[in-house]
N, C-alpha and C positions, 0 to 999 in steps of 0.2 A: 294180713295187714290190718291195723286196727282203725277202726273206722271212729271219726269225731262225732258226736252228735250231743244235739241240746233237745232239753227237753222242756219247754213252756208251758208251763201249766201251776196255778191258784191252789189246787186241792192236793195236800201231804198226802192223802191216801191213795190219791187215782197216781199221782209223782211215786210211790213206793210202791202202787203195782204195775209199772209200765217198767221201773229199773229190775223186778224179780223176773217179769218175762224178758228181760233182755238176758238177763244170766244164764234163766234157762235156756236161752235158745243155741248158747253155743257158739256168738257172735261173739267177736274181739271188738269190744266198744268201748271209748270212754266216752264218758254222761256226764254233760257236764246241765246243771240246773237252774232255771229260770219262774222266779214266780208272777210276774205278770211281762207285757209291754214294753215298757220301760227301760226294765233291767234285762230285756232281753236284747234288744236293739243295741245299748252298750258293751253287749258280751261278746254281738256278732262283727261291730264296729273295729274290737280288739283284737278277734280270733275269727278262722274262716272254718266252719263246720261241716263233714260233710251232706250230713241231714241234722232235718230240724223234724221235732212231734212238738205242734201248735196247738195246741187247745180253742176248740173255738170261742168259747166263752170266761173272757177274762175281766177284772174287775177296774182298771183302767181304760179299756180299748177290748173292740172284738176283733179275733183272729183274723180274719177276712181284712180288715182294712188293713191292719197293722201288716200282712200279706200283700199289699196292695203296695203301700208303702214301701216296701224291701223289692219290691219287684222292676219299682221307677228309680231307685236309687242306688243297687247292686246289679253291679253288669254282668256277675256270674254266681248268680244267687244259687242255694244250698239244694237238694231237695226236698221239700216241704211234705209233710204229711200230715193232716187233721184228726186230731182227738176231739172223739164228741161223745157226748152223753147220747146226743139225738138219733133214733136212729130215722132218718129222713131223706129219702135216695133225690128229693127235688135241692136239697141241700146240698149233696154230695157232686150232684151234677153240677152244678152252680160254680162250685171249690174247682172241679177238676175243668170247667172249662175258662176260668180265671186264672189256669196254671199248676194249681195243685197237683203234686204227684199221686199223690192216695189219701184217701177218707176212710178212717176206723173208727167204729162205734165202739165204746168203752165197753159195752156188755158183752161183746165177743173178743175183747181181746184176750192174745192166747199168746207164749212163746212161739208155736209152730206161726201163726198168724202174721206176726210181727216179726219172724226171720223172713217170711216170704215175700211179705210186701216191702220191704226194706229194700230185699235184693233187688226183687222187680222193680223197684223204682230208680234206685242207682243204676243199674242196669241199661234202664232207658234211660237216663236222663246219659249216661257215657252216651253212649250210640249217638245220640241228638247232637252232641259235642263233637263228636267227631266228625259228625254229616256237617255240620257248621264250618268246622277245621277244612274239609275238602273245599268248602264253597268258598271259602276265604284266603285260600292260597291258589294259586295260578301251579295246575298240572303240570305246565312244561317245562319251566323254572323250577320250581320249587319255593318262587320267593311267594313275600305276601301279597295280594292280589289288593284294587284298588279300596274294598270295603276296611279290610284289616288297616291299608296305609291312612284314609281318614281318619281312622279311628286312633292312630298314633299320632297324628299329625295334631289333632286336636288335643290330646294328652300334654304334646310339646308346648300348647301354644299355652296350658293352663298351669306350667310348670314357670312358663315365660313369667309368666304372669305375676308369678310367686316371685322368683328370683330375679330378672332383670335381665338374664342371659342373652345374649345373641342364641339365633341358631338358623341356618341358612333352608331352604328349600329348592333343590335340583332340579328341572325335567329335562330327562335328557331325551332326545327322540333322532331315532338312526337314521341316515338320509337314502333316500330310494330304496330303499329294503323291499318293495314289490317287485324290483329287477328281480331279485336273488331267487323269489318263490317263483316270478313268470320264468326267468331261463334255467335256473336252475334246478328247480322244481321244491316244494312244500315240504319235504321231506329233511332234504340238506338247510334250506333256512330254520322249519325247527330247531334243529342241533344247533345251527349257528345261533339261534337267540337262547338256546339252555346255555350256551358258550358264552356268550353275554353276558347274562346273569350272573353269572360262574366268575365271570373275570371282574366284574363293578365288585359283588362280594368280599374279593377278595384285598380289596385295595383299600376300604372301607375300615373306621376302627371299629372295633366294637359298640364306640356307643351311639354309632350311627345307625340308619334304618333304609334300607334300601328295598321298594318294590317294580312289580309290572303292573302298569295302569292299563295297555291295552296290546295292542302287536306289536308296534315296535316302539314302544315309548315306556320308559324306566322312570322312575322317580326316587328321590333320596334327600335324607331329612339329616343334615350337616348340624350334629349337636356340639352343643357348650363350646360355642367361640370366642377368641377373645374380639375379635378383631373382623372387617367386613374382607382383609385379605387373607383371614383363614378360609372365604366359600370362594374365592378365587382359585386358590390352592386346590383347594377340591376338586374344582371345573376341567384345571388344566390336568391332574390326575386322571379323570375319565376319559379327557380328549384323550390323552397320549395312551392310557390304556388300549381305546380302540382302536386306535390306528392302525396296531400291530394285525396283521393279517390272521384271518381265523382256518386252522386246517382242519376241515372235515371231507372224510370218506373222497380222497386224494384233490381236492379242489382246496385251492390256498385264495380267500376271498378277503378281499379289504373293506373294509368299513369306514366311514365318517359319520359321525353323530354333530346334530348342534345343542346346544347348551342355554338352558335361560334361569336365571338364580334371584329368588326374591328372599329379603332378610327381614326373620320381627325383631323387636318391633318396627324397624323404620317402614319397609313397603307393606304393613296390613299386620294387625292382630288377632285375625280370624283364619279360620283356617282356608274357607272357602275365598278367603280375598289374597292371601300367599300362594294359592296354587294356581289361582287364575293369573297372575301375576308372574308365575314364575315360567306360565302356557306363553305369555304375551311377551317377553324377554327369550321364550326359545326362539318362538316365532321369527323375532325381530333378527334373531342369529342366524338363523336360515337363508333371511333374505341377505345378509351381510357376507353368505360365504359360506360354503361347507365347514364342517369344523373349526369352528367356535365359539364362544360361551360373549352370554350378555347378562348385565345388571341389567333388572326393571330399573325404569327412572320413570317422572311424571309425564315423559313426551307421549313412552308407548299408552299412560293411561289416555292419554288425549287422541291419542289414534283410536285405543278401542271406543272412546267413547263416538268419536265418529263413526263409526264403524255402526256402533247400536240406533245412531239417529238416523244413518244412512240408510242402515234395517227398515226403519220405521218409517222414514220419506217412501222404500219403494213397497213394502205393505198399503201405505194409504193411496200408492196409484195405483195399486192392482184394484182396490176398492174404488175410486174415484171416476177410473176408464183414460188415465194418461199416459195408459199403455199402449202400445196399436202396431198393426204388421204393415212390414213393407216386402212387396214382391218386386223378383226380377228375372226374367223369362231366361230361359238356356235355351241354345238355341242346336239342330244337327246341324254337325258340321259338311253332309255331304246335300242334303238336302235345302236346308235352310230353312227349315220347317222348326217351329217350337217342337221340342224334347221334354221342357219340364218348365217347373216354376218353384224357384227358391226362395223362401219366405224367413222373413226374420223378424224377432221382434225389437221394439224399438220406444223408449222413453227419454224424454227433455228431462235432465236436471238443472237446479236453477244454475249450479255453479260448476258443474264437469261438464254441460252442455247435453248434445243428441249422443243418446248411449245406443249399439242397437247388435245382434247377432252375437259373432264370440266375445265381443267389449264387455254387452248387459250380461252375459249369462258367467264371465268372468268372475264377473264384479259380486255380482248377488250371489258366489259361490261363499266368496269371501265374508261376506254379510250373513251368510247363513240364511236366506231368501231363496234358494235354489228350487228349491223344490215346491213352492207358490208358484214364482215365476214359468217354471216349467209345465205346471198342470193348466195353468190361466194358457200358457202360448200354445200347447198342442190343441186344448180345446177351442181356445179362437181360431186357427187354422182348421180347423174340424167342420166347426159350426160356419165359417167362409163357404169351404167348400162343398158342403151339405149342400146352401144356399143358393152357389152358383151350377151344381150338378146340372139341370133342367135347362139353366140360361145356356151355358157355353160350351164349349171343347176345353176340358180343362188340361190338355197339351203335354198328356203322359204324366209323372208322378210328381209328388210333389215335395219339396227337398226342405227338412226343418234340420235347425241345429242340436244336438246333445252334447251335453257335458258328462265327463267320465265318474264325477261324483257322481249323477241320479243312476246312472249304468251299476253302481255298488250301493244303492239306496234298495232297502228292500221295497219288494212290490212295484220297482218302475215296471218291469215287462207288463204284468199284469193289470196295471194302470194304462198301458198305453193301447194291450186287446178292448180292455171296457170303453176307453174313451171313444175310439175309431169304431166300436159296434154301435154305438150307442145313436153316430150320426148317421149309420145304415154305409160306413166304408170298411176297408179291409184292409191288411199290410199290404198288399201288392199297389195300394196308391201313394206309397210312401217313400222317402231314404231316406236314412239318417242319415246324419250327416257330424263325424267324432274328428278333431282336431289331431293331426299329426304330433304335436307336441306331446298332449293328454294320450295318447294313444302308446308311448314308447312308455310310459308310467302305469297301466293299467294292468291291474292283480287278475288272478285266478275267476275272482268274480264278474269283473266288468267283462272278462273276458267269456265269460259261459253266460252271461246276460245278450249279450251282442248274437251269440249264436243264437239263442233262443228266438231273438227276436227274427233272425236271420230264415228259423227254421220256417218261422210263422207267416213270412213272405214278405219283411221289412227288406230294402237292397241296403245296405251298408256302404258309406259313404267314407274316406279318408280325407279331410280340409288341409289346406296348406300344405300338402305335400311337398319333400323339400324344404320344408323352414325348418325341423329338427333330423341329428342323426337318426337314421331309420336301421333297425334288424329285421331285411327284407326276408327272412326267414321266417320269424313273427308273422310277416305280415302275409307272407304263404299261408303257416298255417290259421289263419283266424278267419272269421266271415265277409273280412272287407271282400266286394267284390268290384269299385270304381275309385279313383281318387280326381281330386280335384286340386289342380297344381296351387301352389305358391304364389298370389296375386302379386308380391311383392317384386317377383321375379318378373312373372310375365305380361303386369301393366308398362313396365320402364324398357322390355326388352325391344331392341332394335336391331338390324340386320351384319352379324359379324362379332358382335356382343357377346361378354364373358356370361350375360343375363341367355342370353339364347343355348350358349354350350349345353348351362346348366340345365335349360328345361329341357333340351333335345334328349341329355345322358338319362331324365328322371320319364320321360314320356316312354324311350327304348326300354329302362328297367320296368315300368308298369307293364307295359306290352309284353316282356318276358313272363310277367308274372300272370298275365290274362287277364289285365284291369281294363276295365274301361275309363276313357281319360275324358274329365271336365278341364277346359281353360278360360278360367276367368277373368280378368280382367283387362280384355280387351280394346284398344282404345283406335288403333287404325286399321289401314288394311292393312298392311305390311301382318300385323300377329293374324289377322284374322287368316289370310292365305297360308301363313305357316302353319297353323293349327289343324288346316285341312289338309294343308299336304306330307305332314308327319304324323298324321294317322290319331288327331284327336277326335273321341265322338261327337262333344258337345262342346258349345263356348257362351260365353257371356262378356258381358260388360258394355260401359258407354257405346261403342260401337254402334251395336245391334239397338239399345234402348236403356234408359236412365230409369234407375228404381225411383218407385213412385209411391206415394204415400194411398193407400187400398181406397174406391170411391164408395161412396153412400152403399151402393147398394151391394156390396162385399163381393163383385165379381171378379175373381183374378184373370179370367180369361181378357178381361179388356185392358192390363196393363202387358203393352207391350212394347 
């Protein structure tokens, strides 16, 4: 195969003995020639080469800068090799950790010399290319992975730029696809997202660009449209593609994706402002309904922008101290003796009002605040009960809430050993405490995170039990070991009550399961005797005692 190369260099004789040693060597080359800077830069502008021999010292420009220069301007620049007169190894070093593939002294050059470094350097510089290639395409697909897809996307946008063209940006992202890896296992959803792949592909024209940005989210760069109902067309092609049920290794699995599509120029000329754009229109489809696709408009920029001041309102109360816990005692239901104390946190907004427990921690998921909020709330209940240790009976463990994001954040587990060592507590004074809903959504990870903490001696807590379908199979095998019914249910429920069937049938399924049962929200006797006499362990609510805002001196034992 015959290899391109140029050669840069001032001096006819050092230029006629670098082309006799290429002849000799037996290499298939064409040489093509350059006498300074200048005219090299035009040649490489024209023609792409496969190596370059750069002379250092040229009479326009020295090698090294004009190297410098190709290196910020050529995204897949030649391999370079320096000709020098000098022979100066502090030189050489200098060349080769600026990029240079090799540095030749003119007085050893030799045919053998210059086939071998030649080779070695093309050699490596492939191999580098190719390690690049892997890191840049998504293993399980095949397609190109999210660095490659910027780097198209901003090509499109500069093309935009030139020509006027429409051209749309997809993100498509599949809906609950942690079911399919939690029941089905990891294995089978692989196949089904190379299936994926495989099917958007193929529906796709050619001069379109279709990637994987992450596990189940796709993206795709809808070129040269006429019209804003050619990325419509698109949208509804990929809905109705996945609809079709995927059959892998005998399981025939259905799919919905939702859809958000931003167009340049109208919603953003950048690239980084069309993808976020086009994140905030899937988003906005998701909440609309499984399967189907949204145009950005200005509303959703006005949401995200609350969304970022929102951020920043609850940053500057984690700084400020307008955060604070409120406790409320559980009580045994055969004793009547405190069991525990559930603690939640709790902040005034000026305009959504008192946020506090699964509302706040909801909300700051949303805001991307989760994980501040999270680390301020366990250490304030930490440093409480460090405080109160000495004063009181702190009335068995003490129940904080989790959300199922920090459970797939890396380092929660190990952030929550540091924090509890650190006040001189342990996991056996804790539950968590993971909402029923979050809980039927939760991947491979949240789920081996939950044991972890389980192993360590955290109890495992299920909230709302009852307010979403449950796969009591799941819920066998995971570390929950108590659930805490459905307040919804069992504040309103009254005697004969379709509210009462339903807790009675979820209190029997826990008991099957070997849960121990929380009933909270108790408000007369009427629940508080049922709860005792259908075999609840613990209960809460007005009843017993009204959460109270924590006093001066951070004792939980005196709210009771």
């Amino acid at each position: 195969m015959e290899l391109k190369m140029l050669l840069v260099d001032d001096d006819m004789v050092d230029r006629t003995a670098v082309r006799r040693a290429l002849e000799a060597s037996d290499m298939d080359v064409y040489l093509a020639e350059a006498e300074d800077c200048a005219e090299a830069r035009s040649m490489m502008s024209d023609e792409a080469y496969d190596c370059v021999l750069l002379d250092y010292h040229l009479p326009d420009q020295d090698g090294a800068s004009m190297f410098d220069e190709l290196r910020q301007t050529m995204d897949d620049l030649s391999v370079v090799i320096f000709l020098t007169g000098e022979d100066n190894p502090g030189l050489a070093q200098e060349l080769m950790r600026r990029g240079a593939a090799e540095y030749i002294t003119k007085s050893e050059l030799s045919p053998t010399l210059l086939r071998d470094t030649i080779s070695s350097a093309l050699a490596r510089h492939q191999y580098i290319r190719d390690l690049r290639l892997i890191g840049e395409y998504d293993p399980l697909t095949g397609l190109p992975g999210p660095q490659l897809f910027e780097r198209c996307l901003n090509e499109s946008v500069m093309r935009g730029n030139r020509s006027g063209r429409l051209f749309a940006v997809a993100k498509v992202g599949l809906n609950e696809f942690a079911r399919i890896n939690k029941y089905i296992g990891h294995a089978i959803g692989d196949k089904i997202l190379a299936a994926v792949g495989s099917r958007l592909t193929t529906l796709l024209r050619q001069s379109d660009y279709i990637a994987r940005l992450d596990g189940d989210t796709f993206a795709i760069i809808g070129q040269y449209l006429l019209n804003e109902e050619g990325s419509a067309t698109l949208a509804d092609k990929v809905l109705r593609a996945l609809s079709k049920p995927f059959d892998v290794d005998g399981h025939s699995v259905f799919l919905s994706a939702s859809v958000g599509v931003s167009i340049y120029p109208n919603d953003g000329t950048d690239a980084e402002m069309l993808l976020e754009r086009a994140d905030l229109a899937m988003r906005h489809s998701r909440k609309d309904g499984r399967g189907r696709f949204s145009f950005f408009d200005k509303s959703l920029d006005i949401e995200f922008a609350r969304q970022r001041s929102l951020e920043a309102e609850i940053r500057d109360g984690l700084e400020d101290g307008s955060f604070s816990l409120v406790w409320e005692k559980e009580f045994d239901c055969s004793t009547g003796n405190p069991a525990a104390s559930n603690v939640r946190a709790c902040w005034t907004h000026a305009d959504l009002g008192e946020l506090s427990g699964r509302d706040l921690l909801d909300l700051s998921c949303k805001s991307k605040v989760l994980t501040p909020i999270g680390e301020w709330y366990f250490d304030a209940v930490c440093r409480r009960l460090c405080d109160a240790r000495d004063a009181a009976d702190l009335s068995g463990r003490t129940v904080i809430d989790v959300h199922g994001y920090q459970l797939e954040a890396c380092g929660f587990a190990e952030f929550m050993f540091k924090t509890a060592g650190e006040y001189g507590l342990s996991a056996d004074d804790f539950t968590l405490s993971v909402c029923d809903q979050e809980f039927a959504d939760f991947d491979e990870k949240a789920i081996d995170c939950l044991r972890e903490l389980a192993d360590a001696g955290f109890r495992i807590r299920l909230s709302k039990f009852g307010g979403a379908s449950q796969n009591i199979q799941a819920i066998g095998k995971s570390p929950v070991s108590e659930v805490s019914l459905d307040e919804s249910l069992t504040s309103e429920m009254e005697d004969g009550s379709d509210d009462m069937v339903v807790v009675l049938a979820l209190m029997r399924m826990a008991q099957t399961l070997g849960l121990k049962i929380v009933m909270p929200g108790v408000v007369n006797e009427f629940q508080h005797y049922f709860a005792y006499q259908n075999g609840a362990d613990a209960a809460s609510g007005p009843y017993y005692s009204g959460p109270r805002g924590a006093p001066d001196d951070g004792n939980p034992a005196e709210l009771v």
